[in-house]
N, C-alpha and C positions, 0 to 999 in steps of 0.2 A: 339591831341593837344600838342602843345611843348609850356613849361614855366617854370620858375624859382620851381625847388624842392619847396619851402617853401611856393610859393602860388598854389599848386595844390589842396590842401584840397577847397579852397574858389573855387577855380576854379571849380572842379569838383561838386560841389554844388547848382553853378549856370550855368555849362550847363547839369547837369543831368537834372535837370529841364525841360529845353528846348529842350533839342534834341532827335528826336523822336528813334535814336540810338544810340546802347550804341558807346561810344568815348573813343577810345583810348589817355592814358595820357603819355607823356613822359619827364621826368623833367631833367633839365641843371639846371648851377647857382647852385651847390650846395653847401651851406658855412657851418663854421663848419670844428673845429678841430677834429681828431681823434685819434689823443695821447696828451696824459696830460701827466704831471710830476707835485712834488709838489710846485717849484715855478708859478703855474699858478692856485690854490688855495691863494696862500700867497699874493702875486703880483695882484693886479687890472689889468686889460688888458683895453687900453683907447676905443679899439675900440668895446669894449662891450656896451657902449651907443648905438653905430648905430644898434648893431644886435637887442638889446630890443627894441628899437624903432617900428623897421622891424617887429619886434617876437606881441608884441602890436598890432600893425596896422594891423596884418594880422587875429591876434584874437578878434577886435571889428569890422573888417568887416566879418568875419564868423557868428558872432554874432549876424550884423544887419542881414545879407543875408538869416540865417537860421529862424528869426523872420519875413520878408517880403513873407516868404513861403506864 
């Protein structure tokens, strides 16, 4: 299965379920800085809303999906 890094957790949750073999997962989209410096502690980053957002959404449908077990 090919999808975005950040929703393979949820993904592989709800087709491990399902599929009578195991699935290979392969993740794209992957966001996310990997070097910091201090002004990016100091400094708000604007587009840190969308990734919470994303970061959220993707943890109260883990949520529901592992509760509908």
């Amino acid at each position: 299965m090919i999808t975005s890094a950040w929703h393979i957790p949820r993904a592989k949750l709800i087709f491990d379920k399902q599929a009578k073999q195991k699935i290979e997962y392969y993740p794209t989209n992957f966001s996310g800085d990997t070097e910091f410096n201090l002004s990016n502690i100091i400094t708000p980053n604007t587009s840190a809303l969308g990734i919470w957002e994303m970061l959220f959404k993707e943890w109260i449908g883990l949520a529901v999906d592992g509760l509908r077990a």
